[in-house]
DRENDO-1510 file (C-alpha; in Angstrom, 1 decimal, always signed):
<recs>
REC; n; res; u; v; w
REC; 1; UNK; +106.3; +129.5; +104.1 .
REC; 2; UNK; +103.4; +128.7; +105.8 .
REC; 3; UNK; +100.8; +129.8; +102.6 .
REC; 4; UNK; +102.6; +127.4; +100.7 .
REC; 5; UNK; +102.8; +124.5; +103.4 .
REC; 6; UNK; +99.1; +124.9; +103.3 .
REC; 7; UNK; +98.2; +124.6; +99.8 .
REC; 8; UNK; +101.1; +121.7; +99.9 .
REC; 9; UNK; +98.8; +120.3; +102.8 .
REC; 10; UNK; +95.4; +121.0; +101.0 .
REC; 11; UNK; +96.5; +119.5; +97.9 .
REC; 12; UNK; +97.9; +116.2; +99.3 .
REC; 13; UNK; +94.8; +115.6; +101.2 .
REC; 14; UNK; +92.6; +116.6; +98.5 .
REC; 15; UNK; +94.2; +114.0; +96.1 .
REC; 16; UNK; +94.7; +111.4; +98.3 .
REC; 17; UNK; +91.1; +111.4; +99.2 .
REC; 18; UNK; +89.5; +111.0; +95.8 .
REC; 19; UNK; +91.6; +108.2; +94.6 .
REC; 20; UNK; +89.8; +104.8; +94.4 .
REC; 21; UNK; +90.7; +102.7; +96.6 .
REC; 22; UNK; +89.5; +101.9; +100.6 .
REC; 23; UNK; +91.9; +101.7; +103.4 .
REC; 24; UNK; +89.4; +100.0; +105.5 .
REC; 25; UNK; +89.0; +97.4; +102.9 .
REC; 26; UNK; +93.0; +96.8; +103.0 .
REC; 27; UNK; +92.8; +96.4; +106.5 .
REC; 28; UNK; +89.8; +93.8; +106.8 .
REC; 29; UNK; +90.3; +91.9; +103.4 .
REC; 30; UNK; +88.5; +91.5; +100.5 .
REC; 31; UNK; +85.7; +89.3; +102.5 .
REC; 32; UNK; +84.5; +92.1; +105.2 .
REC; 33; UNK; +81.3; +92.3; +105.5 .
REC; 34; UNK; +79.3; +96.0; +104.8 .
REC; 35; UNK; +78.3; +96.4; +108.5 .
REC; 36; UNK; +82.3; +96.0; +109.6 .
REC; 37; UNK; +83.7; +97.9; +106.9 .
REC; 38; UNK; +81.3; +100.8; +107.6 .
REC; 39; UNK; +82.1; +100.5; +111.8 .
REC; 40; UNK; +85.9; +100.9; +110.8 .
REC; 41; UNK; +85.7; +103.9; +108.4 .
REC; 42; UNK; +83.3; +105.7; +111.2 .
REC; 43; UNK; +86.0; +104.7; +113.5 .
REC; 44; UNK; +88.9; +105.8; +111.2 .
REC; 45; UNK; +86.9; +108.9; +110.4 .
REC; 46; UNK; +86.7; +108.2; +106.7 .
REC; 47; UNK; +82.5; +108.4; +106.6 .
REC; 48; UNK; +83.2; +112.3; +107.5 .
REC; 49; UNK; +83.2; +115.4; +104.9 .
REC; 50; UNK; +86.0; +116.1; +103.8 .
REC; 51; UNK; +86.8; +119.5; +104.8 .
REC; 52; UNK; +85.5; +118.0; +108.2 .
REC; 53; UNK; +88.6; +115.2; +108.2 .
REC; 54; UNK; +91.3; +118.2; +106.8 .
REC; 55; UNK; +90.8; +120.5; +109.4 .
REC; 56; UNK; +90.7; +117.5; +112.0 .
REC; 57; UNK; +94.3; +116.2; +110.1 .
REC; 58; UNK; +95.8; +119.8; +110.2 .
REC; 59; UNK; +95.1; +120.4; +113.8 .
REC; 60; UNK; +97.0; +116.9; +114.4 .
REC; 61; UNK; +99.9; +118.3; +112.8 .
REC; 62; UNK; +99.9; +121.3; +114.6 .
REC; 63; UNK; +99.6; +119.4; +118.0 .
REC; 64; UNK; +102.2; +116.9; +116.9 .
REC; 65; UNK; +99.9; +114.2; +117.5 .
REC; 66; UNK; +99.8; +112.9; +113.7 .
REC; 67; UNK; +97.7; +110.2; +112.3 .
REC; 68; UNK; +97.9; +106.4; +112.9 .
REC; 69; UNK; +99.5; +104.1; +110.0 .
REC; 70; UNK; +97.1; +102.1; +108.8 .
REC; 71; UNK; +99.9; +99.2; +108.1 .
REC; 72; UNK; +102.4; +99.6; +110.7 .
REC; 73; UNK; +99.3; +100.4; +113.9 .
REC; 74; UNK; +102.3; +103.1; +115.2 .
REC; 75; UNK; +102.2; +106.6; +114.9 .
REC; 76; UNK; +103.1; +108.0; +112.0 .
REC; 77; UNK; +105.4; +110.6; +113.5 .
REC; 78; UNK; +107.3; +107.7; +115.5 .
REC; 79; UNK; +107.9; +106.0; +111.9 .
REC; 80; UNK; +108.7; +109.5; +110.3 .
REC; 81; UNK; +111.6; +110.3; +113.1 .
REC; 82; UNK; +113.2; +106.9; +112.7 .
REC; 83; UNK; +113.0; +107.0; +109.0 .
REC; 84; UNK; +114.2; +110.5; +109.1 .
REC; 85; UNK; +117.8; +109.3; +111.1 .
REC; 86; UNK; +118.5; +107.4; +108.0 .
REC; 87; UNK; +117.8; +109.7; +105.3 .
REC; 88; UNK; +118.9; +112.8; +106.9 .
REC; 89; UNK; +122.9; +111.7; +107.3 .
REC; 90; UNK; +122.7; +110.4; +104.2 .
REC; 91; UNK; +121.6; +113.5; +102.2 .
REC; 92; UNK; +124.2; +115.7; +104.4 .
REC; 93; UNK; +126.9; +113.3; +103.6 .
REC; 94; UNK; +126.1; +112.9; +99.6 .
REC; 95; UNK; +126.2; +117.1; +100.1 .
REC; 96; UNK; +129.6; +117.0; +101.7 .
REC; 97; UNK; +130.3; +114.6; +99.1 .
REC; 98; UNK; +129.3; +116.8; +96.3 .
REC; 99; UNK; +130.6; +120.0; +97.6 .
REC; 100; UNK; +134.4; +118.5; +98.3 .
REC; 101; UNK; +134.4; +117.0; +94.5 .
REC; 102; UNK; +132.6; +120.1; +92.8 .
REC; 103; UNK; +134.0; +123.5; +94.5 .
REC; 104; UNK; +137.6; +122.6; +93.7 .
REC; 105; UNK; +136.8; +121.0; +90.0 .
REC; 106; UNK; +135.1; +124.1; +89.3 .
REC; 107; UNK; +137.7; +126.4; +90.5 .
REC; 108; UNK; +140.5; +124.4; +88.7 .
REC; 109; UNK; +138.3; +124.4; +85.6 .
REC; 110; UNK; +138.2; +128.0; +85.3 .
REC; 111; UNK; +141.5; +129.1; +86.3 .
REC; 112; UNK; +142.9; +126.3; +83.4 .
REC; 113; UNK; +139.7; +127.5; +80.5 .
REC; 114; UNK; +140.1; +125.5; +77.8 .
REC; 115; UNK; +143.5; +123.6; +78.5 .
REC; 116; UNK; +143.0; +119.8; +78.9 .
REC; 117; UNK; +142.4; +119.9; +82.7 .
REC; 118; UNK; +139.6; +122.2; +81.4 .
REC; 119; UNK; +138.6; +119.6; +79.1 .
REC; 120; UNK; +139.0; +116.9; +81.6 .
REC; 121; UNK; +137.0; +118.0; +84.1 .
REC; 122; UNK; +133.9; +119.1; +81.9 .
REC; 123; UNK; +134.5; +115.4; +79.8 .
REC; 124; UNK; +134.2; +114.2; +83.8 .
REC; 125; UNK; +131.3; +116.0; +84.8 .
REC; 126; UNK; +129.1; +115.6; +81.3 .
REC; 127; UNK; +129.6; +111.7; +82.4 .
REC; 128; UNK; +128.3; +112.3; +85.7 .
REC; 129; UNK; +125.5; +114.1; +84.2 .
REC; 130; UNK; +124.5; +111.5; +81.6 .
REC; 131; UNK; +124.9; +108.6; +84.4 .
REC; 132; UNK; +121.7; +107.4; +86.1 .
REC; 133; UNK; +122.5; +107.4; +90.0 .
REC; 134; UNK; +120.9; +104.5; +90.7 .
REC; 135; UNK; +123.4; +102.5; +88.2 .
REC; 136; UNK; +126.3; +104.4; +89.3 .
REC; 137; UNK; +124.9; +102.9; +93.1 .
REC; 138; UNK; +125.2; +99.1; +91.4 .
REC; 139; UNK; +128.5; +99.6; +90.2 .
REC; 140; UNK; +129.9; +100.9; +93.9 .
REC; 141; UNK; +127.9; +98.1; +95.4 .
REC; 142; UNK; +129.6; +95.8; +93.0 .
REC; 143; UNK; +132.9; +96.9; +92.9 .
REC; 144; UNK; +133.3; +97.7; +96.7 .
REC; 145; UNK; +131.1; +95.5; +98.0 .
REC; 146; UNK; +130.7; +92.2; +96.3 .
REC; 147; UNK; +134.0; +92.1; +94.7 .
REC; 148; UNK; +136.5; +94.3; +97.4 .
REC; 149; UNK; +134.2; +93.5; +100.5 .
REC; 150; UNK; +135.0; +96.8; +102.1 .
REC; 151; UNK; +131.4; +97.6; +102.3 .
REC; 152; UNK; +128.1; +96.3; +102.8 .
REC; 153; UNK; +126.0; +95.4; +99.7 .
REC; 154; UNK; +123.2; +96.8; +101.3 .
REC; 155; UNK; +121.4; +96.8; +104.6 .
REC; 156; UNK; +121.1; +99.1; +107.8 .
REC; 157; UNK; +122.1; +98.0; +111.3 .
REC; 158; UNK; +120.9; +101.0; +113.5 .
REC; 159; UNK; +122.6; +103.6; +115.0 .
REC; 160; UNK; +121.9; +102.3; +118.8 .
REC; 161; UNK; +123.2; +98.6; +117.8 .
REC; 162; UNK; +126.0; +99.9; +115.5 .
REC; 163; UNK; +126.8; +103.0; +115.2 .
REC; 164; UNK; +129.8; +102.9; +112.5 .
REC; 165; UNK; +128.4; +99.9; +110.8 .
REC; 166; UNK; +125.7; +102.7; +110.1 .
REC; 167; UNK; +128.1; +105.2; +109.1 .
REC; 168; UNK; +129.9; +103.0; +107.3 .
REC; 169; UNK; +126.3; +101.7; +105.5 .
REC; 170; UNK; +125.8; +104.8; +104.0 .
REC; 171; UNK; +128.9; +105.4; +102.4 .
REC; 172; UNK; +128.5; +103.8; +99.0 .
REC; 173; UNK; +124.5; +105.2; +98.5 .
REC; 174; UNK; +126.1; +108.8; +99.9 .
REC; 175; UNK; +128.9; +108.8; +97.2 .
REC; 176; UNK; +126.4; +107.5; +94.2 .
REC; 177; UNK; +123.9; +110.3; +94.9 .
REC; 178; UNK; +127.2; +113.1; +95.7 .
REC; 179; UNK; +128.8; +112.5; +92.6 .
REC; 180; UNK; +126.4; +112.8; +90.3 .
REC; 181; UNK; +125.2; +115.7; +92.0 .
REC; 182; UNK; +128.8; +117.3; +92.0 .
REC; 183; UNK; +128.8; +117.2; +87.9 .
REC; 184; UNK; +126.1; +119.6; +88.1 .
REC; 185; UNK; +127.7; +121.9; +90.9 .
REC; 186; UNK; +131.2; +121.6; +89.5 .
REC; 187; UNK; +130.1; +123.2; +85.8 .
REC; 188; UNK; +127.8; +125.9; +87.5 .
REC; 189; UNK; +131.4; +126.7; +89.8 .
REC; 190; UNK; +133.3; +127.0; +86.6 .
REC; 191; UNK; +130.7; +128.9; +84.8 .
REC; 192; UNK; +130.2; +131.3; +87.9 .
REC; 193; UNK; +134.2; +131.8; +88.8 .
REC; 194; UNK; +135.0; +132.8; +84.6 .
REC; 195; UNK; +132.4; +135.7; +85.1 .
REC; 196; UNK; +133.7; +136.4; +88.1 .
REC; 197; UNK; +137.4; +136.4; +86.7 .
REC; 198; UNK; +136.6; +138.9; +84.2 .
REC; 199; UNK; +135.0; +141.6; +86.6 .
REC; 200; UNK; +136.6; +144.8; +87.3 .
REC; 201; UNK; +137.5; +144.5; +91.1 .
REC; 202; UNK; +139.5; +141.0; +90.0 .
REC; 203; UNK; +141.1; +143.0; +87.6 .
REC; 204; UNK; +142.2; +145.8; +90.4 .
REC; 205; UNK; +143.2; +142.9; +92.6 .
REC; 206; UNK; +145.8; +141.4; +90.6 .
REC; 207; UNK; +147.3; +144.7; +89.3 .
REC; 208; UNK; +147.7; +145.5; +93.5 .
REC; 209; UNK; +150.1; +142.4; +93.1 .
REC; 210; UNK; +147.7; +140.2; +95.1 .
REC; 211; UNK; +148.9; +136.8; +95.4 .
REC; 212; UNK; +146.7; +134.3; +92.7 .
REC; 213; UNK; +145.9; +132.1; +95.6 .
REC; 214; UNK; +144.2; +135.0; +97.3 .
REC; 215; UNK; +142.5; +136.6; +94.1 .
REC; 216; UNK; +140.8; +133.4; +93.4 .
REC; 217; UNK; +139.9; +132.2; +96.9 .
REC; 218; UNK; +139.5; +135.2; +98.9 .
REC; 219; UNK; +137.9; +137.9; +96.7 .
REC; 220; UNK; +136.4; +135.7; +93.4 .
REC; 221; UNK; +135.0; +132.7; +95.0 .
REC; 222; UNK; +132.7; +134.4; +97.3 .
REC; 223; UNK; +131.1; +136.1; +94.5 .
REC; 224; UNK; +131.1; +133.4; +92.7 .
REC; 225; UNK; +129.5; +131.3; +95.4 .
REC; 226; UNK; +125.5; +133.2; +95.1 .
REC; 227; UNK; +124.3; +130.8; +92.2 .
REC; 228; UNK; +126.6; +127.8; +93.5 .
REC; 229; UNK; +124.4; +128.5; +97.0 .
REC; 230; UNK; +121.1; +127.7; +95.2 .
REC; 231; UNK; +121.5; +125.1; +93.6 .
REC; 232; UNK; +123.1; +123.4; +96.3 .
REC; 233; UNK; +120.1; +124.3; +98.5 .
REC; 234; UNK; +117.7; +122.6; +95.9 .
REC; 235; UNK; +119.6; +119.4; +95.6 .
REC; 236; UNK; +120.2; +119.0; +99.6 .
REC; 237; UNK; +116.2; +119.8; +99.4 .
REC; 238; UNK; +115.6; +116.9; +97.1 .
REC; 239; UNK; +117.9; +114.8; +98.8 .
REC; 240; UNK; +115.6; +115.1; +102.2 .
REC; 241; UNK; +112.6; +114.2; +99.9 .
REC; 242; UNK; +113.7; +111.3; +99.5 .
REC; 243; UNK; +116.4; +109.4; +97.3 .
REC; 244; UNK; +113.7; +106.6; +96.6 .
REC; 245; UNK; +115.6; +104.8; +94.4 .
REC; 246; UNK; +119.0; +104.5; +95.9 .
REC; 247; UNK; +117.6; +103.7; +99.2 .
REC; 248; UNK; +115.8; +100.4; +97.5 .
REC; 249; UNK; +118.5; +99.7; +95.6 .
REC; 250; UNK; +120.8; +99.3; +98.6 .
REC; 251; UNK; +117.6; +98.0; +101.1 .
REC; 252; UNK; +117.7; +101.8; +103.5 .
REC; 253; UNK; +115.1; +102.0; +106.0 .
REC; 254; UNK; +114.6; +105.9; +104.7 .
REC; 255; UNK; +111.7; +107.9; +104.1 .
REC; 256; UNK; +111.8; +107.4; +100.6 .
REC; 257; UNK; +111.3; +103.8; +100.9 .
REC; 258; UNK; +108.6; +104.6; +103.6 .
REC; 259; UNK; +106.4; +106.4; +101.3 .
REC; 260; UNK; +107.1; +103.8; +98.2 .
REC; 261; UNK; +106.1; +101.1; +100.3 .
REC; 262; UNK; +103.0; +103.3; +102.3 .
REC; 263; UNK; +101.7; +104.0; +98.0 .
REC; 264; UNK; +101.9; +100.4; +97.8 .
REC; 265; UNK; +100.1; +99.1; +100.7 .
REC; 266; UNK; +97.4; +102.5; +100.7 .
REC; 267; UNK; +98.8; +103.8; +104.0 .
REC; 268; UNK; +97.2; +107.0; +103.5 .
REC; 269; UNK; +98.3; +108.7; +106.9 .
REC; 270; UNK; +102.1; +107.7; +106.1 .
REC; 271; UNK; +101.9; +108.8; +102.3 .
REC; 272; UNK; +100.3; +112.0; +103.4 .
REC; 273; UNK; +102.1; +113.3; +106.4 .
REC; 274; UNK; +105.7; +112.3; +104.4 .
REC; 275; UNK; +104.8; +114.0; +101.4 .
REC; 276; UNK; +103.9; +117.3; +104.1 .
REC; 277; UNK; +107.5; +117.1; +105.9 .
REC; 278; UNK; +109.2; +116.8; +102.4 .
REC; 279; UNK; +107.8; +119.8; +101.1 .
REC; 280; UNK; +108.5; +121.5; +104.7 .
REC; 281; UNK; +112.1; +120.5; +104.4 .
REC; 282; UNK; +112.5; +121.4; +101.2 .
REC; 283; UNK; +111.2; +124.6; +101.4 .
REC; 284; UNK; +113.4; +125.2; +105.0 .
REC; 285; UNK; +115.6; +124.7; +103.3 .
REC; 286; UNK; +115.3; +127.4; +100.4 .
REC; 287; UNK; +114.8; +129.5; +103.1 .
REC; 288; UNK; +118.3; +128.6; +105.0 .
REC; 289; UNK; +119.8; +129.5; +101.8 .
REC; 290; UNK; +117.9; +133.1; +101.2 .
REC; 291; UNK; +119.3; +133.8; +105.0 .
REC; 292; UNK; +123.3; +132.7; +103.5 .
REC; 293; UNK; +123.1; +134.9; +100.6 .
REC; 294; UNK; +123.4; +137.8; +102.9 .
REC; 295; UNK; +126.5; +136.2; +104.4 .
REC; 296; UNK; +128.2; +135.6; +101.0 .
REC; 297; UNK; +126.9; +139.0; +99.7 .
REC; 298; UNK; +126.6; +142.0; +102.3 .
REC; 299; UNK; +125.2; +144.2; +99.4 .
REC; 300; UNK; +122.0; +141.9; +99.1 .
REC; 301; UNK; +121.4; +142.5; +103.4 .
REC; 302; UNK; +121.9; +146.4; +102.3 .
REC; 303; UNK; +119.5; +146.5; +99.3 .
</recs>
């Protein structure tokens, strides 16, 4: 974890540094003259090697100190954290979203293969697959918000100042990124649960006279739950990156609009040290799930 958080680190500095472009220039204007364009980068520490500015940028990160944005004159870690309480609950609820759609599809789709709730369910979820999220958002927005007014079309009003007008803010934007991500969960569920269904030990279950219920939830399901685990782990992974397009479409004061708008306006610090704590979460994440496999599986702890 740490070798790859420092090639992630490396990289991102290293590409960020030789595009064109000059933050102090943004920050004076286009009519700066030399001498105060050159007194600002020595005092930004942009005149200095670069390996010389890395190792000074790591060392922030590992002090918690940070960089300065360039735009926003606050510390980037100050705008990171309050970015972060926005994003955060909103990629846990579009995973508790997905998982409450998906894991029961899944399971009804394999224990009815090839009837027409079969049918349904994969007709369902090759929608959800083919459906941009971002549209699915507009729709929501449009149907529950504009037309129902049950919602907010968009907006964020703080947790301190209102805390269920928050919760209630990201309902619509956590549904629109759940549900498309259930399609994919709830096919990889069916998939997993028939080649579970047709193992040995199922087999041995049911001729025991094992009720269904407890063939299917108790002893098929966790096996079936290892490749189910993953994928879930990658998508909550990308959701902490960043939804960037669902949290413009419905005006979120996330970290994916953070770094959209940091790209846009050359806030180096902010685009760098965002881009570091995605990759971070996303591969904490990958790790959280390796630790869960031995909790599903006790064979894989054993081996």
């Amino acid at each position: 974890m740490i070798l790859m958080l420092w090639i992630v680190a490396l990289v991102v500095f290293w590409v960020l540094f030789v595009l064109p472009g000059d933050p102090a220039q943004l920050i004076l204007g286009i009519h700066a003259t030399p001498e105060k364009l050159q007194a600002l980068r020595a005092e930004l520490g942009l005149d200095r090697p670069f390996l010389v500015q890395f190792m000074d940028w790591i060392w922030s990160l590992i002090t918690l100190k940070g960089s300065r944005s360039i735009g926003y004159d606050v510390p980037v870690l100050e705008l990171i954290l309050s970015r972060l309480a926005v994003t955060g609950p909103l990629a846990l609820m579009a995973m508790v979203i997905a998982t409450v759609l998906a894991i029961p599809l899944g399971i009804y789709a394999a224990r009815h293969q090839n009837r027409p709730g079969d049918l349904a369910v994969m007709g369902f979820t090759q929608l959800g697959l083919a459906t941009p999220e971002f549209w699915f958002g507009i729709l929501l927005m449009l149907f529950f918000a504009v037309q129902a007014g049950w919602f907010s079309a968009g907006g964020f009003p703080g947790w301190k100042d209102d805390f269920w007008g928050s919760l209630k803010a990201l309902v619509l934007p956590a549904f629109a990124l759940g549900a498309i991500r259930a399609a994919v969960l709830a096919r990889l569920t069916r998939s997993s649960m028939l080649d579970v269904l047709r193992e040995d030990f199922v087999r041995t279950a049911r001729a025991k006279g094992l009720k269904e219920r407890t063939v299917i939830y108790t002893h098929a399901l966790r096996n079936a739950l290892i490749p189910v685990v993953t994928i879930m782990g990658l998508q909550l992974g990308q959701l902490l990156a960043g939804a960037i397009i669902i949290e413009n479409v419905y005006y979120l004061p996330g970290l994916g609009r953070l770094v959209f708008q940091a790209i846009g306006q050359r806030d180096l610090p902010v685009v760098r040290e965002v881009v570091v704590l995605m990759a971070a979460m996303v591969i904490m994440v990958n790790f959280i799930v390796d630790v869960i496999y031995t909790f599903i599986d006790p064979r894989i702890k054993l081996e």
